[in-house]
Each structure stands twice: as C-alpha cells, then as structure tokens.
N, C-alpha and C positions, 0 to 999 in steps of 0.2 A: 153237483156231485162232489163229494170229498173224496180225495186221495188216501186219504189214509184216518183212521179210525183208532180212537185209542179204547182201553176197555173200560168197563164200572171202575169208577174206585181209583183206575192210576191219572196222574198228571200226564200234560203233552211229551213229556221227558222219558215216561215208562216206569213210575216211580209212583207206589200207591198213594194216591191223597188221602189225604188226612178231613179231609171236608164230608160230612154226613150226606147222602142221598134227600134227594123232596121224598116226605112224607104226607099221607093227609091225615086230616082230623084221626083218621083209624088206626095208624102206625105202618099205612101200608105206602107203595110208591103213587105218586100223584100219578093219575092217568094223562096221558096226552104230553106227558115231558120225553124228549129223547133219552133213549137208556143209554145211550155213546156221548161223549164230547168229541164237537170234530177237531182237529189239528189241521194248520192251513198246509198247504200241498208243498211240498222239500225242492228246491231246484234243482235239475236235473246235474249228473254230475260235474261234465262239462262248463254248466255256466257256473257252480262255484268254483269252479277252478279259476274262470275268466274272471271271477269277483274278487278272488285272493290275489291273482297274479296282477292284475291292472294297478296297482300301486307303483309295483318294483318295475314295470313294463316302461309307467309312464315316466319314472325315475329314470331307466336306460337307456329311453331316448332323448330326455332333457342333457343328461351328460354326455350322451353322442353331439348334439345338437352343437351344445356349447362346445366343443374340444374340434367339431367339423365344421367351424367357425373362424378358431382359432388358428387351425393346422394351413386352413385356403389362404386366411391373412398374410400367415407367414411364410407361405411359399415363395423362395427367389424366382425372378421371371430371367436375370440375368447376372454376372458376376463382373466386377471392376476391381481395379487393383488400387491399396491401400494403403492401411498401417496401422493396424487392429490387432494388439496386442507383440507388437515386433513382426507382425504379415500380413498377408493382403487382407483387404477388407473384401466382404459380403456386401452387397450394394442391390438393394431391394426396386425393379424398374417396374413401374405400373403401365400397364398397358392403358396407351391413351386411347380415344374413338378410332374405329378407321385399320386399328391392329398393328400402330407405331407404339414403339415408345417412349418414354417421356425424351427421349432425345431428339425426336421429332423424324424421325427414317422408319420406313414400312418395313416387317418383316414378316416370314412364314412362321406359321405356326407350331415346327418344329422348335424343339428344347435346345436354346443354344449351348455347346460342347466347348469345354476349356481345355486347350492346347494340352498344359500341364495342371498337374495337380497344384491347387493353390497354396499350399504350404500354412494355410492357417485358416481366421473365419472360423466358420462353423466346427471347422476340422478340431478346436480346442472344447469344444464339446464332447466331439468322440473322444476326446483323449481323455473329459473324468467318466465316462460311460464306460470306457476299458478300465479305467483304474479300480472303479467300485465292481463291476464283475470279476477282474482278473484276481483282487483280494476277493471275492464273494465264493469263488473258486478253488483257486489254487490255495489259498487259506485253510481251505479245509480240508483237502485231497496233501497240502502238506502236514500237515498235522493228524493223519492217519495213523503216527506210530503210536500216537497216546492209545489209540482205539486198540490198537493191535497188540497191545499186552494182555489188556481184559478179553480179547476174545478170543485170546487163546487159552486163558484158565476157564472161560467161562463155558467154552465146548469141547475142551479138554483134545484137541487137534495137536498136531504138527503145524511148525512152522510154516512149512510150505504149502499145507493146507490153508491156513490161514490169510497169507500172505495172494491167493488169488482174488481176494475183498478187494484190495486196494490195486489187483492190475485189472481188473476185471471194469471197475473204476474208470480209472485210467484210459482203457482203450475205448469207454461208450464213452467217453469225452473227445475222444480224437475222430473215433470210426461210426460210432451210433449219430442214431437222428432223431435224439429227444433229448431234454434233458442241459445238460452242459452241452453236449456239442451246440447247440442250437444257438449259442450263448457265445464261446470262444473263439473260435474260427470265422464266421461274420464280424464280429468285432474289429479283428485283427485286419482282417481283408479291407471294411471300411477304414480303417485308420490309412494305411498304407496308401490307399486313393486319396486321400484328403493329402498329403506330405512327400516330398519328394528332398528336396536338400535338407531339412530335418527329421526324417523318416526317423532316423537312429534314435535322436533326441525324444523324438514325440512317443515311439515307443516305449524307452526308456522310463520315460515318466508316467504311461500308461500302468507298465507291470511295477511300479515302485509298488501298488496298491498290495501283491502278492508280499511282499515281506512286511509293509507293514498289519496284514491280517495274519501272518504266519507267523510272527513278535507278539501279537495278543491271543490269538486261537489258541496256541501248545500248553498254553498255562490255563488258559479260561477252560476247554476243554478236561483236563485232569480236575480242575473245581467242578465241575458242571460232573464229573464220571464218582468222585465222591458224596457227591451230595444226591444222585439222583439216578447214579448206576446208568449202564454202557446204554439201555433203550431209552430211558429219559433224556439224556445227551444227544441221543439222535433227533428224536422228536423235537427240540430245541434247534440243533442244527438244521435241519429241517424248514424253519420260519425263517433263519436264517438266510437260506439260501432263496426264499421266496421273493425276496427283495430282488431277484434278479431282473423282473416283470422289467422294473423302473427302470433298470438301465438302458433297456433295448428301445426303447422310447426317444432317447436320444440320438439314436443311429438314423443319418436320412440320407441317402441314397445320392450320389453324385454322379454325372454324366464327363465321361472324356473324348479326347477327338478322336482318341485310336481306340475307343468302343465299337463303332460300327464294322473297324477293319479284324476284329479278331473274331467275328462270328460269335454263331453263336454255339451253346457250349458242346454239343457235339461234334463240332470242328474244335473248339478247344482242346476237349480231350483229345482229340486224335494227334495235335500237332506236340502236345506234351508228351505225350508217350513217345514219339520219336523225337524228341528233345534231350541230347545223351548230356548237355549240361544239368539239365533238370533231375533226369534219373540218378546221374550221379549224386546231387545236390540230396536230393529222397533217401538213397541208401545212409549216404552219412547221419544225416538226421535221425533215421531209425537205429544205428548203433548207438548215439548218445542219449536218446533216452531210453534205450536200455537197462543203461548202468546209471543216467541221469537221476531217479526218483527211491535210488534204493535207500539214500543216510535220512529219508523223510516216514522211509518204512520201517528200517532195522536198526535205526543209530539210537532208540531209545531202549529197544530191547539189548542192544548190545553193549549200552552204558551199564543197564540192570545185571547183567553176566559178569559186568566190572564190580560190582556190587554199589551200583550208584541207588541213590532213595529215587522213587518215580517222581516228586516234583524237581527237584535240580535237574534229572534227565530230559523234563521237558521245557524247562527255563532253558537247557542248552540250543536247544533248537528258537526259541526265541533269542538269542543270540547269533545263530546263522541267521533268521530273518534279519535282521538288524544289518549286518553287514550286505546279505543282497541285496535290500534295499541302496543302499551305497555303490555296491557293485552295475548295479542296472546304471542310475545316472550316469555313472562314472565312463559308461561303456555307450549309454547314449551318445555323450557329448563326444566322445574319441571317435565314434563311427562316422557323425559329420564332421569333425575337424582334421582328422589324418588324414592325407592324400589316397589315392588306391581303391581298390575294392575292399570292399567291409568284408570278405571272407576271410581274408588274411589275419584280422583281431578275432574270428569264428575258431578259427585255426591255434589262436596264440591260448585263447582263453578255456578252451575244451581242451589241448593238452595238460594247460595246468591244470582243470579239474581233474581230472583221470588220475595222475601225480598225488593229488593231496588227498584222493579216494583211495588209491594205494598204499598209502600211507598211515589211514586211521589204526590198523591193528598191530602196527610195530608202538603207537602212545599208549602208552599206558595209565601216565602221571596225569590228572587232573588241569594243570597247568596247557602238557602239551595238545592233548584235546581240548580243549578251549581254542587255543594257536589254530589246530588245524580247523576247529569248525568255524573260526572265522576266518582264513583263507578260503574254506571249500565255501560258505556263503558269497564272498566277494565274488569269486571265479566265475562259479554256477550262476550265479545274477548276471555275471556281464556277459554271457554266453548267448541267454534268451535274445535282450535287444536287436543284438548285430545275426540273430540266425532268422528275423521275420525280416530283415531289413535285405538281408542277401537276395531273398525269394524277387522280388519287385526286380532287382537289379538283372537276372537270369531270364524271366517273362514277359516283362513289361507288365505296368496296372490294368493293360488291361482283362488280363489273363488273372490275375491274382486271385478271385473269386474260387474258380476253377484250379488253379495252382496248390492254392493254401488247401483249399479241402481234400487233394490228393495226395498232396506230403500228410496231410493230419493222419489220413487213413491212412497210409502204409505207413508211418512211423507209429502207430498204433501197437503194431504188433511188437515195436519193442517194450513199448511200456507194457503191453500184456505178457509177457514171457517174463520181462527181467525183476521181479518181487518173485513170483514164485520159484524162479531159478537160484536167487539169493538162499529165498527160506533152503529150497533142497540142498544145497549145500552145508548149512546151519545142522540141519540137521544128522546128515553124514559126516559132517567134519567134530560136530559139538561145542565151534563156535563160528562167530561171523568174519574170522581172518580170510578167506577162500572167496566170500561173497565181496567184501572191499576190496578186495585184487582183482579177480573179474570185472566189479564195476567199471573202476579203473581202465581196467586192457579193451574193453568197450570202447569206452570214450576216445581211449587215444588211435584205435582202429576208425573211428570216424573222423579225428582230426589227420589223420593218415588221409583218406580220400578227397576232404576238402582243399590238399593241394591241387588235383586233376582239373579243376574249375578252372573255365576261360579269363584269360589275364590276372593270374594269380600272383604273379610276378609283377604285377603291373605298377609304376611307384606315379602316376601322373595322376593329376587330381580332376575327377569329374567335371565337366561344363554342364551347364543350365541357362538354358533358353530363356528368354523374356515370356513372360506368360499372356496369352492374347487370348480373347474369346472366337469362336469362328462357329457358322451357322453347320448344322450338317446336309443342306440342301444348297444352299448358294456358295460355300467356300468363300464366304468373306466375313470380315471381322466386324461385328457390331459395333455401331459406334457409341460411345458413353459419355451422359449428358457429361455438360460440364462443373454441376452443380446438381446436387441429390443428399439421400438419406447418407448421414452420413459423413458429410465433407467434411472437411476441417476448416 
C-alpha cells in the first residue's frame, strides 16, 4: 500500500510533468498500466526532526565530552603554598589508591578548606574575568551619555524622562537577576574570596578594564550612532556585551574554613541585617551612587548647552576614563599599603568626588573642564577599589556572597532615583548647575557616614595569619608532598 498518491501528469514534488502518458498503437492509454505514480511514504514528523537534529546533538555532546574531560583534569584536589606570580601557588594533589595522596596520609573525602584566602593562584585568573566584564559593563552603562542626546530628539521627551533608560539600567544591574547582575556581583564576590592582603590591589586592577572600555566606547559609540543611527548602535552593542558568556567560565568556586561556621544563607541574611556596621556601610553606599553615575549621563549633554560639537563631548569623557583608570591602581596599591582600615581612603576619596562634582557648573573655560574631568575621573576610580575591599573587612568572606548582593540591591535604588532626579532638575532649572551640586551633597552625605564604621580611627596595620590547609572533618592540616606539580 502507498502512502500517498500523486496525480496524472504531476511529478513526486506536486509539479505537472512534462512526460507524455503510455499510449497504444490507437492514441488511447495502454490498459493494465497505473493511472497514479506512487511517491514512497514521508517520515513521520518526529523522526525528521530526529534526522535534522542528530548532527548538532552529536556535535553537543562531543564538546560536552571534551570540556567534561578537561574541567575533572583540572580540578584541584588540595592547595600548597608557593610563589606563582609574587603568591601562593595552586598545587594539583592526585589521589593515590587507598584515598591518600600523593603524600602518602589517608584522608576523608570531604573538600579540604583553606584557613585564609590564598591571595593569588587561580585567584589571577578571576582577576582578568573581572577586568574583561567590568569593561564589558561598566563601558557601556558609562557611556550612556552619548546615547542620551539621540534619544532624547529622537522621542522628543524630557530630560528626565529620558534619563530613566540609564537608572532603570543601572538598578537591574545591581537589584535584577538576569542580565549584568548575573555577571557583576559574583564576580566581585569571587574575587574577594580568592585575596585578602591584596584585596585592594587585585580589585584595583580588576576595574582598570572599566576605564579602559570607557576611553574607547564614548568615541566608538558616537561613530557607530553616526554611521548607523541610535538602533543600529545598540544592536552592535548588543554582540558586544555577549562576550560576557566567556568570562564567567573563568570563575571556580573556592572553599574557606569559616564556610561551614557562617551557615547557610538564611542565617546569613539574618545576621546581616542585625549587623549595624554593615547597615551603615549599605546606607552610605546607596548615597554615592546616587550622585556617583550622573557626569556618565548628563556631562555630555551638559558640555552640548556649553555649546561643545557632540565628538569633543565625548572624547571628554574618554579622558575621565583615562585618568580612572589611573585612579583604581593608584587606590589599589594605597588600600594595601597604608596602615588602617581601607574605609578611611573610602572616606577621603568620595569626599573629593562630591567637591569636584560641585564644582563642574562654576567651569565654564574648556581648559577648566578638562582640570575637573580629570580630577573627577581620578577620584571616582579610586573610590570603587577600596568600597569592595571595605565589605570583606565588615563580614568576613565568608558572608561576602550574601553581603555583596544586599549592598548591590539596596544601593540600587540610588542608582535608580539619581539620573532621573538629575534630569528633573535640568529641566526645571534650564540647566544642569542644580543636578552637579546635588550630586555632589550626595556623595559627601555618604562620606559623612562612613565615619561611624568600627575602627575608623584606627592608624595600626592589619595582621595575617600564615595560611594552612585544614580538613573540614578531622581539624587537621593536610600534609603536603614534599615534591609535586609545580616545585621549583
């Protein structure tokens, strides 16, 4: 039996042939021939689907295969201490028969736990995993003012209509859970576990990546908005920011000894929330970025009211990147080398932002903006390092997970309020003198409360424990061959 039947005259396809019918000697149809051509029976839907997909099937498991190959290889079994790039080393221990290893002492098969965070090893990896997101990022989210001149002639809006694009931004990067936040806040968290006496430093050189993508985006941007108008620049931006996949591939997950003692994260929450160092630490946070993101939204519109050309406006702000960049290092290396707690340079460096935010609408001269946007670049840059580097100091790492993600979120709301509050003044005043002064009284209202933090006064310099491995079942310290991957 055939499935299916096609008619006189067309091809298998449904398509009249072109081929004459059997005739006999008479002109008429030969008898005994079928007046149908059969067509052979169609797979049912199902199995072409299984005939098309088994290609890309067999593809996605060859590169599972290999990568879940790759990942078991490289699993640390335990950590020793080094001299892997100026910190400890990574030291790869294979389990021998029996469930020793290679140093020859039996252990459980719990994940042994390091005293302190190793301060380097892999940890140098999360740091260019931060560096290529935090530019992948903050790159673009600082360079939002270029976007926000076009879209505001382009939907013929208010300032401060406009101006909730970029908080609206802002706060699903800090408070949402897609997206950037997914991206920023793990990052950070993981870094801070990996680093303890250069915390400052490693961060540091983490966010350098945000100035230098915020020195090339404000000008590549304006090319990309002339050549290809405000949606094709997005669309572009867009692939951009897809790269982010790759850096989270980077991030592997690290075990501490006071992991076990901080519970888990429902008792975190709970002991944070009556943690009145921490809430304090929250509140000031949430005023400086307030006023923190507003010269990345309105300092190009408000060069344009100077009557600046749109590219020098945005060359200008590739010049604060330039100097942030500079600023982060600079504020790296001071948070590990000064004595004290790192909240004290939080303190020093958020009042001068505020200062030289209040300051923008008294320049008028080309020269003196210039002055101030590389002060306010410098300042702003070295503010970042030492305010992820405080949080660790306040919680301890083991809490940081849980920590970081509830400063992100309630400091949200100021990045979500302070661009449209900017624009509404803009627009009741007629220009952006109003909105750089509040920025300003923002920022120094938060370096105002970052004095009430625990030993703030403090001028003695931190100690640091020798770093040991310890089991989290037996309390004893593994012992490490004397010779491995690795030695020197």
């Amino acid at each position: 039996m055939f499935a299916r039947l096609a008619r006189p005259g067309l091809s298998t396809r449904g398509q009249r042939s072109h081929a004459p019918p059997a005739l006999n000697a008479g002109g008429q149809c030969r008898p005994g021939l079928p007046t149908y051509i059969a067509r052979p029976p169609s797979p049912p839907p199902g199995e072409r689907r299984r005939r098309l997909t088994q290609p890309l099937c067999s593809f996605q498991a060859l590169i599972g295969t290999f990568l879940s190959t790759i990942l078991s290889s490289a699993r640390p079994r335990a950590v020793r201490l080094g001299g892997w790039m100026g910190g400890p080393r990574w030291n790869i221990l294979s389990p021998a028969p029996g469930g020793a290893l290679s140093g020859g002492s039996p252990v459980t098969s719990q994940m042994a736990h390091r005293a302190e965070p190793p301060d380097g090893g892999w940890g140098w990896m999360v740091v260019l995993s931060a560096f290529f997101q935090s530019a992948l990022v903050f790159g673009v989210l600082r360079s939002f003012g270029v976007f926000f001149v076009e879209f505001v002639a382009a939907f013929e809006e208010q300032a401060a209509r406009v101006s909730w694009i970029a908080s609206i931004g802002i706060a699903v990067q800090q408070f949402g859970r897609s997206g950037w936040a997914l991206t920023f806040t793990p990052t950070l968290a993981c870094l801070s576990r990996y680093f303890s006496r250069r915390r400052s430093l490693a961060t540091g050189l983490a966010l350098t990546g945000v100035g230098l993508s915020s020195f090339a985006f404000a000008p590549l941007f304006q090319w990309l908005l002339s050549h290809y108008a405000w949606r094709g620049a997005l669309l572009l931006v867009s692939a951009l920011s897809l790269h982010l996949v790759a850096c989270g591939a980077l991030l592997r997950p690290l075990s501490l000894a006071e992991d076990p003692a901080v519970g888990g994260p429902g008792t975190q929450l709970t002991s944070l929330l009556h943690h009145g160092p921490f809430l304090r630490y929250t509140v000031a946070l949430t005023l400086i970025n307030t006023g923190y993101f507003i010269p990345y939204v309105h300092l190009v519109a408000h060069l344009q009211d100077l009557d600046w050309d749109p590219l020098p406006a945005a060359f200008l702000l590739s010049v604060v990147a330039i100097s942030d960049l500079v600023g982060r290092v600079a504020s790296g290396w001071l948070g590990d080398a000064v004595p004290g707690p790192v909240a004290r340079l939080l303190m020093l460096w958020t009042t001068l932002t505020g200062v030289i935010l209040a300051l923008f609408p008294v320049a008028l001269a080309p020269t003196a903006l210039v002055a101030l946007a590389v002060a306010y670049g410098f300042t702003s840059g070295a503010l970042t390092p030492v305010a992820f580097s405080v949080l660790p100091e306040l919680v301890g790492t083991g809490k940081i997970y849980c920590g970081l993600g509830l400063v992100q979120m309630v400091e949200s709301i100021g990045g979500l309020l302070g661009a449209p509050l900017s624009g509404y003044l803009r627009d009741v005043t007629g220009n952006y003198t109003a909105s750089f002064v509040v920025a300003g009284a923002f920022l120094l209202a938060g370096s105002g409360v970052l004095i009430t933090l625990p030993h703030f006064f403090c001028f003695s310099a931190p100690t640091s424990k020798p770093q040991d491995l310890v089991t989290e079942t037996l309390g004893t310290k593994v012992p490490l061959p004397s010779e491995g991957l690795g030695e020197e």
